[in-house]
KOLNULUM-462385 format. One record per residue (C-alpha): residue number from 0; y, z, x. Coordinates in steps of 0.001 Angstrom, whole numbers, plus 524288, in hexadecimal, padded with zeros to 5 digits. Layout:
BEGIN
- n|Y|Z|X
- NUM|Y|Z|X
...
This chain:
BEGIN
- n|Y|Z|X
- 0|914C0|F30E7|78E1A
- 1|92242|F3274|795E9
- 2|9219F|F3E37|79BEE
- 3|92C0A|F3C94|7A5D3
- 4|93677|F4573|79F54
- 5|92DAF|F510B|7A354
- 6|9291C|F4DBF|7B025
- 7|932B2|F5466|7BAE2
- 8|93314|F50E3|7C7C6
- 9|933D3|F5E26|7CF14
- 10|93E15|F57FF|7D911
- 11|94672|F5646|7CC52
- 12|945B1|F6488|7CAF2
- 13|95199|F6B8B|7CDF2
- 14|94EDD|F795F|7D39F
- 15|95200|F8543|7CA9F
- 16|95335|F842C|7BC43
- 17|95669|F7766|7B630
- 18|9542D|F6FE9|7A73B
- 19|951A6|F65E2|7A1D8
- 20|952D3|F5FA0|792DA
- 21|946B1|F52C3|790BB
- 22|94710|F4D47|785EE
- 23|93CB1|F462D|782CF
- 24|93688|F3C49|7784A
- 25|92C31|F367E|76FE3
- 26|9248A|F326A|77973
- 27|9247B|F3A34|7853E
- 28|91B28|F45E4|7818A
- 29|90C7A|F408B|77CC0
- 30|907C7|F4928|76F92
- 31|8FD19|F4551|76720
- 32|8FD2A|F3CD6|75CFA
- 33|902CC|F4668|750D7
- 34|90E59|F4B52|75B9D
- 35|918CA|F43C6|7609F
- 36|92554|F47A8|7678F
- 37|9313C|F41C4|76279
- 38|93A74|F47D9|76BAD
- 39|93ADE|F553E|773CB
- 40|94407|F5C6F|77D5B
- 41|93D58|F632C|7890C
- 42|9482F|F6CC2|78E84
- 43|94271|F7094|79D45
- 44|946D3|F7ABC|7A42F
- 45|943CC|F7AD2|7B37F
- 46|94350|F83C9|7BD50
- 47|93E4E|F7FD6|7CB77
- 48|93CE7|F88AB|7D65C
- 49|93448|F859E|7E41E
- 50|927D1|F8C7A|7DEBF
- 51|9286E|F878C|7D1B8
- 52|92D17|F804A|7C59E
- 53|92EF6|F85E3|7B88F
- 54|930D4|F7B37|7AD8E
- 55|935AA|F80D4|79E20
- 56|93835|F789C|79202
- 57|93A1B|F78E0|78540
- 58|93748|F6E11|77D63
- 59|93B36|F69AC|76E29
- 60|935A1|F5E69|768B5
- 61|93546|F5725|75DBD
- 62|927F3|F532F|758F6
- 63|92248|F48BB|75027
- 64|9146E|F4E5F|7495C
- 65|90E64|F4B70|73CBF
- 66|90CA8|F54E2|73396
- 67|8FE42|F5ABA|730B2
- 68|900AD|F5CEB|7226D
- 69|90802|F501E|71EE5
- 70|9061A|F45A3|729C1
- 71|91431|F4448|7299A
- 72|91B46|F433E|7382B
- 73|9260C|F4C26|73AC1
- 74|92E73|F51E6|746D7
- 75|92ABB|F5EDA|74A79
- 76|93468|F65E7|754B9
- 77|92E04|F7027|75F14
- 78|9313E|F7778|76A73
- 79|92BB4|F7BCE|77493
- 80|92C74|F814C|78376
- 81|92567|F843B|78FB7
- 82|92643|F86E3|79C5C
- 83|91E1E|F83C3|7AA1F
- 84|91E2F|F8848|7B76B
- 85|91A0C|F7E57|7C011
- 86|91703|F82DE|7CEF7
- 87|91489|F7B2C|7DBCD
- 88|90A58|F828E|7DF10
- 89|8FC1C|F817E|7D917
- 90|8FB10|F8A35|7CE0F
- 91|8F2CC|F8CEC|7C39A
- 92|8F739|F8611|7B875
- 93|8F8B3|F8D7D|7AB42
- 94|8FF53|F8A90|79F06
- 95|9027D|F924B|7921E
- 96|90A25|F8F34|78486
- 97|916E5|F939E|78BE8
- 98|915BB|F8EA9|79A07
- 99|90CB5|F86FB|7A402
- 100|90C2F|F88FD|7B4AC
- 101|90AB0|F7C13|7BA6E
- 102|909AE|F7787|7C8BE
- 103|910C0|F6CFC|7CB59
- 104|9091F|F622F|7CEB2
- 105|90ABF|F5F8C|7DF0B
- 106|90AF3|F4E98|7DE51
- 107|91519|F4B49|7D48E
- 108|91E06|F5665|7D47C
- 109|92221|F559A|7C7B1
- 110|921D4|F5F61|7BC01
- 111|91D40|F5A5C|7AC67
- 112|921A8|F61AB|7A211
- 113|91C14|F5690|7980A
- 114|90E2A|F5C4D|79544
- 115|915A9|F6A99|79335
- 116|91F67|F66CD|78964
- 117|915F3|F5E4F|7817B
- 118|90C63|F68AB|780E8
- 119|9180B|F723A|77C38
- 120|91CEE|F6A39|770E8
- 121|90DB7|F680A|76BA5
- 122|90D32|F7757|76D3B
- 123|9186E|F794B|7651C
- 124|913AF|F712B|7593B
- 125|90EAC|F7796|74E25
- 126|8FFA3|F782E|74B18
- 127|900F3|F7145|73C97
- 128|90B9F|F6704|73C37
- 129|912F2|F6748|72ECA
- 130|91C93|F5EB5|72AF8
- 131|929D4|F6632|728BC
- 132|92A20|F6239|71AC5
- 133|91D57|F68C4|717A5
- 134|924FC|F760C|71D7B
- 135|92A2B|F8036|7153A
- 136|93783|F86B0|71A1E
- 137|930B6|F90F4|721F5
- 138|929CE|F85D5|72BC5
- 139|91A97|F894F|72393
- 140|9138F|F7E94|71CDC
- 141|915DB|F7DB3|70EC1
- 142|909E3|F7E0B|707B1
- 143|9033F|F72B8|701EE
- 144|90408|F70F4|6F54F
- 145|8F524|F6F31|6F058
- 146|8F046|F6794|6E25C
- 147|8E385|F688B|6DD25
- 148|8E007|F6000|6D3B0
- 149|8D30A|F5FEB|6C972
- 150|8D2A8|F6BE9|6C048
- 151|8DB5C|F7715|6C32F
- 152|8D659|F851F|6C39D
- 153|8DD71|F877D|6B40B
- 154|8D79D|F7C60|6AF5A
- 155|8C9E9|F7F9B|6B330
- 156|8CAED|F8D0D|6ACF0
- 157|8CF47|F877D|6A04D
- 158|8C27B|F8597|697E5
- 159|8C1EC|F7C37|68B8A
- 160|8C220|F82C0|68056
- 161|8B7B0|F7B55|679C1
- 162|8AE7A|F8110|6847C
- 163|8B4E5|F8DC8|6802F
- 164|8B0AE|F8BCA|6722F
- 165|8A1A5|F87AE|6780E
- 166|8A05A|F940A|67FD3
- 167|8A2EA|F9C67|67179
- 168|896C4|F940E|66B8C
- 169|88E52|F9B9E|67401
């Protein structure tokens, strides 16, 4: 896994607000095996002050999965952002759907993102994975269409009238 796109080196930093645009590829997040990234932009928005660093982006990417219904791979487009607050000092580290507070870490002096923005695009997928063919034209699931075979419910109620005739012999 190449992380290296979002890894900053807090020297390369400038002071006040500044952005970035990464653009990244196939293989420089790690998913599981039914996700895989086929490309994303991470747009990062700095801002870097003495007492602390505040890191924003919002990421779109462009996903290969394989469909629960069908098996069938498809690309699947999310976004996503987040933001985190990384201090100097130690502090008690906390993180929510929204935003994370981070210390950053004293020996390398360097700030990843990669963890963040992986963990926001698998947060943005949706829970059953349909292929967009088996969508209708508001984004639901079109129905299956079911078959039954053996006797259908008519045919069962139909009697033979030659037991008809029988049952008057009585």
């Amino acid at each position: 896994m190449n992380t290296s796109k979002l890894t900053f080196r807090l020297q390369e930093i400038p002071d006040g607000e500044s952005n970035r645009t990464i653009a990244l590829g196939d293989a420089e997040l790690d998913f599981n095996d039914e996700v895989s990234l086929k490309k994303a932009t991470v747009d990062v928005n700095f801002y870097k002050t003495d007492h602390f660093i505040q890191v924003k982006f919002n990421v779109d990417a462009d996903l290969n999965l394989i469909c629960d219904r069908t098996l069938k791979p498809f690309v699947y487009n999310t976004e996503g952002s987040y933001h985190i607050l990384f201090e100097p000092n130690p502090v008690e580290e906390s993180e929510t759907e929204e935003g994370a507070i981070k210390q950053i870490p004293t020996d390398d002096l360097v700030v990843r993102i990669d963890k963040e923005v992986r963990d926001t695009i698998l947060l943005n997928l949706p829970i059953r994975k349909i292929h967009p063919d088996l969508l209708d034209s508001d984004g639901k699931p079109k129905k299956f269409e079911t078959q039954s075979f053996g006797p259908q419910p008519d045919e069962e109620e139909l009697i033979d009238p030659r037991w008809e005739e029988l049952k008057k012999l009585k």
